[in-house]
C-alpha positions as CSV (number, residue, x, y, z in Angstrom):
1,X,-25.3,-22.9,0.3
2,X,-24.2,-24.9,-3.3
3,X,-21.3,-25.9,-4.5
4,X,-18.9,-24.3,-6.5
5,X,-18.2,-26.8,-10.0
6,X,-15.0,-25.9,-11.1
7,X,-13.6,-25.9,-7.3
8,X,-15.9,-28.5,-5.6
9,X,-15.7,-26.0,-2.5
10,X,-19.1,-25.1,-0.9
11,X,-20.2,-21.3,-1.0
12,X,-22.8,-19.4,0.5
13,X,-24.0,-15.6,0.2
14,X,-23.8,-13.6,3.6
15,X,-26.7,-12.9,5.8
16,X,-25.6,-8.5,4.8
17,X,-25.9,-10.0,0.9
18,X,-22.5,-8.4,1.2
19,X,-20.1,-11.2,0.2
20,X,-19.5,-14.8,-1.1
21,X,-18.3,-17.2,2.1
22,X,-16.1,-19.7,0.6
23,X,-16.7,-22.7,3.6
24,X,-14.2,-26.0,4.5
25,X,-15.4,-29.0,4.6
26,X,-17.0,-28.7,8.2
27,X,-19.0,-26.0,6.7
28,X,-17.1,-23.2,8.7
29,X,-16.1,-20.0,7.0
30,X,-13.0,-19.9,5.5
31,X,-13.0,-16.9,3.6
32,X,-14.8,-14.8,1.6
33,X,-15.1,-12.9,-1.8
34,X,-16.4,-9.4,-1.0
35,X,-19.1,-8.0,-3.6
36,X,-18.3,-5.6,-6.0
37,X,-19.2,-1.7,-4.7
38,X,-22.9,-0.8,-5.7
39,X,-24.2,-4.5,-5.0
40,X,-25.9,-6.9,-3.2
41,X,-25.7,-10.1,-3.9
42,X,-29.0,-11.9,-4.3
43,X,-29.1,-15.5,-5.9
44,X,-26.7,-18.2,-7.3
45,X,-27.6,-19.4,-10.8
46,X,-25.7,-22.8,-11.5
47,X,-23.8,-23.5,-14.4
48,X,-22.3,-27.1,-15.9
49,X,-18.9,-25.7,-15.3
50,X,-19.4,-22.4,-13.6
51,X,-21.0,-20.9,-10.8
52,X,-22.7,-17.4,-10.9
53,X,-23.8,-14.9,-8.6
54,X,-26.6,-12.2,-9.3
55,X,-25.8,-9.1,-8.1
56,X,-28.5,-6.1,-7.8
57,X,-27.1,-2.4,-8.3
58,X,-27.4,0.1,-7.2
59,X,-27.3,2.1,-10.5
60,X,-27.6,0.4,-14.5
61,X,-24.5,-0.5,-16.2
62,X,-24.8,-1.0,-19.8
63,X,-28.9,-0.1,-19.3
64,X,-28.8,-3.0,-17.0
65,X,-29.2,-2.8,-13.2
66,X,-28.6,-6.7,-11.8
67,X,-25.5,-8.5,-13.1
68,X,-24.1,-11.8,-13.3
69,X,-20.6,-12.7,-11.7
70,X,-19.0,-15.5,-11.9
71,X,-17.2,-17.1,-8.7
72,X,-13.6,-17.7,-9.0
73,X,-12.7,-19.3,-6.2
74,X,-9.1,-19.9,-7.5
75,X,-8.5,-16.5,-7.6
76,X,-10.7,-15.0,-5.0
77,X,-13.1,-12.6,-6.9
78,X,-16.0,-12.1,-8.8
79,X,-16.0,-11.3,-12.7
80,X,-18.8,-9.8,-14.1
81,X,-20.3,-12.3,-16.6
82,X,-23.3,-10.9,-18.2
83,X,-26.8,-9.1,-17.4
84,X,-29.3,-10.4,-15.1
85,X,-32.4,-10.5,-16.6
C-alpha cells in the first residue's frame, strides 16, 4: 500500500496483480482501476508528483514487454507513461 501524491488517497495493487484498489481512509476498498488487457501489475515506483504502476505484458510493445502507468485517481485509469526497464 502507498499513497497516491497528486490525490493523497492510499492505493494498493490486488492480491490477482489484476487491479489498482483505490482505499478510504479506514483502509477499506473503495474502488478500483482495473489493469490494462495483457498485464499484471507488479510494483509501484513513486514519483514527486506522480505515482506509477509497472505493469508486465504479456507481449512487447514498442520492443518493450513491462510498462509504466501512471495512476489517475481523478479520472479512474491508468495511462501508459513510459517503459519499464
Amino acid at each position: 500500500m502507498t499513497r497516491d501524491p497528486a490525490s493523497g488517497r492510499f492505493v494498493a495493487i490486488a492480491p490477482a496483480r489484476d487491479a489498482v484498489l483505490l482505499l478510504a481512509g479506514d483502509g477499506v476498498a473503495a474502488g478500483s482501476i482495473i489493469a490494462p488487457p495483457g498485464y499484471k501489475l507488479s510494483h509501484f515506483v513513486e514519483e514527486s508528483a506522480r505515482l506509477l504502476v509497472v505493469g508486465q505484458g504479456e507481449a512487447a510493445i514498442e520492443g518493450w514487454p513491462d510498462w509504466h502507468f501512471e495512476v489517475d485517481v481523478a479520472n479512474v485509469c491508468l495511462v501508459r507513461a513510459g517503459p519499464a526497464y
